[in-house]
C-alpha positions as CSV (number, residue, x, y, z in Angstrom):
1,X,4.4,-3.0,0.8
2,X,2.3,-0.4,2.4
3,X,-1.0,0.6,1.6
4,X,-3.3,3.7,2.9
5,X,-6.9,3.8,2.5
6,X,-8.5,6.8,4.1
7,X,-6.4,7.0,7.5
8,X,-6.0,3.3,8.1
9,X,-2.3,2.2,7.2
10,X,-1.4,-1.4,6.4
11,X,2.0,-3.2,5.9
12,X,2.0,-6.3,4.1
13,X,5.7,-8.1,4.5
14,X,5.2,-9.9,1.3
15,X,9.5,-12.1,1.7
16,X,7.7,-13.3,5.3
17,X,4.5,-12.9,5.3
18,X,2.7,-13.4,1.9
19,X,-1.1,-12.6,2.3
20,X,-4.1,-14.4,0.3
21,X,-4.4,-13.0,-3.1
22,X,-7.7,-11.5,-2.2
23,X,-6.6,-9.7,1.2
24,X,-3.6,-8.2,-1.2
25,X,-6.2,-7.5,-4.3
26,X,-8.8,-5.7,-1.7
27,X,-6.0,-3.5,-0.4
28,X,-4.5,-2.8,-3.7
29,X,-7.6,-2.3,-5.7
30,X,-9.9,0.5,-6.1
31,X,-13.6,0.2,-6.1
32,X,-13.0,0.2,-10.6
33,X,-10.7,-2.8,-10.6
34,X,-7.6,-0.3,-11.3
35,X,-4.7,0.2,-8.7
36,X,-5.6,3.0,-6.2
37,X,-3.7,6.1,-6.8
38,X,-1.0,7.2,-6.3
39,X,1.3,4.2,-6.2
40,X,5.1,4.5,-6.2
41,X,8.0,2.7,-5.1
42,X,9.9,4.3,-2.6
43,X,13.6,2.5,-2.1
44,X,12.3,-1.3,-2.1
45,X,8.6,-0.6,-0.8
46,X,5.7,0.0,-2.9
47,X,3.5,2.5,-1.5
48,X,-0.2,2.8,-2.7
49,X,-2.8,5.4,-1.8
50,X,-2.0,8.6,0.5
51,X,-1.4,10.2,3.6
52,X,0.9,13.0,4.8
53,X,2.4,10.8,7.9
54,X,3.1,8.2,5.8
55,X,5.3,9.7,3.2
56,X,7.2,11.4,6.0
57,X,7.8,8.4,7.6
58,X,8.9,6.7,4.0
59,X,10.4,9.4,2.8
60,X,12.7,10.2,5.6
């Protein structure tokens, strides 16, 4: 899972690596309670939020 919130990138291995449910619900959660935008999976990775460099590098 990766998640971008302004121009900070995070990866969250969630097979090795589980975090606490409230790092994950911070990251995943906009300031409404609804998932941040846009969210889409991306072969096996769930990418939420936005910025150019990372859907290259996800998309390639």
């Amino acid at each position: 899972m990766i998640v971008a919130k302004s121009r900070r990138v995070r990866e969250f291995n969630m097979r090795r690596d589980p975090p606490p449910a409230g790092v994950l619900a911070a990251a995943l959660l906009g300031p409404t309670g609804n998932l941040r935008a846009p969210a889409a999976v991306i072969n096996d990775t769930l990418v939420v939020g936005f910025t150019p460099e990372l859907y290259n590098r996800v998309c390639s």
